[in-house]
C-alpha positions in Angstrom: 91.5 -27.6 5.9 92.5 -27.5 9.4 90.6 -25.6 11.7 91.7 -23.2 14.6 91.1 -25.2 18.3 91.3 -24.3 21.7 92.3 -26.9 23.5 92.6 -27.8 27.0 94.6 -31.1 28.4 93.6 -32.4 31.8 95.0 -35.9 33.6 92.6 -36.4 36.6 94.4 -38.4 39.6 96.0 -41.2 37.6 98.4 -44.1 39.9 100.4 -45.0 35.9 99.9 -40.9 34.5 103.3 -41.0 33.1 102.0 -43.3 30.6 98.7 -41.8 29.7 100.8 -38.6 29.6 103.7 -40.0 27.5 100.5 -41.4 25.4 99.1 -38.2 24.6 101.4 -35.5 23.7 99.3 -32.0 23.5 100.6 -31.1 19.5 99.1 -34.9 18.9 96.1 -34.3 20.7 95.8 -30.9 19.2 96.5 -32.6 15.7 94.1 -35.4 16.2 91.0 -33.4 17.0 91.9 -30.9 14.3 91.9 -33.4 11.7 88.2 -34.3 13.1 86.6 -31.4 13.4 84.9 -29.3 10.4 84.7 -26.1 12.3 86.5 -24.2 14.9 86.1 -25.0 18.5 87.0 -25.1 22.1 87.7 -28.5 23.7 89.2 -30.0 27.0 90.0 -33.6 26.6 89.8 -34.6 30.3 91.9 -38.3 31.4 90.3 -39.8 34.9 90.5 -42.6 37.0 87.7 -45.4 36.9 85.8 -43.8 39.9 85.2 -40.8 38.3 84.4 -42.0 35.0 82.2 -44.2 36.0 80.4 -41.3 38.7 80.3 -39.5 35.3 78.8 -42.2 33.5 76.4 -43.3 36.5 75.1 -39.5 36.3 74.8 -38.5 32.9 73.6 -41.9 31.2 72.4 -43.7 33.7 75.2 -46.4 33.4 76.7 -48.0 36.4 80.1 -48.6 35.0 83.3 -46.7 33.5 83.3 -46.1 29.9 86.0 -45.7 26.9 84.8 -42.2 26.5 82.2 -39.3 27.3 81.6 -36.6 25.0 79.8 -33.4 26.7 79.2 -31.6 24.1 77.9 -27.7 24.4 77.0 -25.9 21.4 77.9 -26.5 17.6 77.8 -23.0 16.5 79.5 -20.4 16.6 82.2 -22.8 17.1 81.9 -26.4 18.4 82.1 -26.7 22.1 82.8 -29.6 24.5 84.5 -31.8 26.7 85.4 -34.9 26.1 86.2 -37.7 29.6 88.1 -40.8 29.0 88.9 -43.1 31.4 92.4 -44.1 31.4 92.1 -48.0 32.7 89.0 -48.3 30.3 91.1 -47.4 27.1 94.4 -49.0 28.7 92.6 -52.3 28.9 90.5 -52.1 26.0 93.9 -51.2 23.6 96.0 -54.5 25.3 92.5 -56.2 24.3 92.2 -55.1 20.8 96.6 -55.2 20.3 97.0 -51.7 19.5 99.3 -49.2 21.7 97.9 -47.0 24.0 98.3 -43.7 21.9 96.4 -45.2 18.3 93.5 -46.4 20.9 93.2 -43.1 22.7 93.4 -40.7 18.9 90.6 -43.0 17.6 88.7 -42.4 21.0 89.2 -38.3 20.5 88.4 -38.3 17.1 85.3 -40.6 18.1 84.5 -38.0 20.8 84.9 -35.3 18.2 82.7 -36.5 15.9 79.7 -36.7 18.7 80.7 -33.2 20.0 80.0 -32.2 16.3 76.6 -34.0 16.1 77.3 -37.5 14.7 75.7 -40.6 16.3 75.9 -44.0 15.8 72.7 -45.3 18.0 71.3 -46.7 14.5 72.8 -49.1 12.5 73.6 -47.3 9.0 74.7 -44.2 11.4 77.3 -46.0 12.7 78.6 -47.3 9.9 78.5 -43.8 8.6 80.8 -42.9 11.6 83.0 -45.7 11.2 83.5 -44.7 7.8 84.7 -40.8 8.5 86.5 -42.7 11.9 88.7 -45.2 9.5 89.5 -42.1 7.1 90.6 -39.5 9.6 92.7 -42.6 11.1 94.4 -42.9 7.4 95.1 -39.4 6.6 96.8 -39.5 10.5 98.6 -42.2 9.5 97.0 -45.0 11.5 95.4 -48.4 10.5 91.5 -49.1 10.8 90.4 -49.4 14.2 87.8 -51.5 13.1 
């Protein structure tokens, strides 16, 4: 069952954002975090430069470098609440890297973010391969390979 979503698309200052945006439609988006999410909720999926994500980064886990992606998340109930930050040359690079296009990297990133949002983790070992596992079969039923 697909649940209702609120969702709110934002491209930070971006010199190539006519790729990121031809990358992520919003019905995709809005598709990709549906299928991920076992409630309703409210989510902006925010796309930034390296300089911001890696201020963000720098401030909220003490990392001095840009990330794939952030998940902010605010509240799981009533409905699940959050923000999720990825930074557009980090999943760029990491896709040419890993020989996928730019769209199948960024929906396994949302539905990665959208999993943590929802309280999944993956700091231990058999918890990440728990998330891998719900990762690779929301990626199926979406109609894209294993991203592992």
């Amino acid at each position: 069952m697909l649940h209702a979503l609120t969702l709110s698309l934002q491209f930070g200052k971006l010199p190539d954002a006519a790729l990121h945006r031809a990358a992520l439609p919003r019905h995709k988006v809005a598709r990709w975090l549906r299928n991920a999410l076992a409630s309703e909720a409210e989510i902006t999926v925010r796309i930034v430069d390296a300089p911001e994500g890696e201020e963000l980064n720098r401030e909220y886990r003490k990392k001095d470098y840009a990330t794939n992606v952030l998940t902010f998340g605010y509240a799981l109930e009533p409905i699940v609440t959050a923000d999720l930050v990825l930074c557009a040359p980090v999943v760029a690079q990491e896709a040419k890297d890993q020989g996928k296009t730019l769209q199948t990297h960024y929906a396994h990133l949302i539905i990665h973010g959208a999993l943590h949002a929802q309280g999944w983790d993956h700091e231990l070992e058999e918890d990440a391969q728990v998330m891998e596992l719900r990762e690779t079969e929301i990626m199926a039923r979406l109609g894209f390979g294993n991203p592992y």
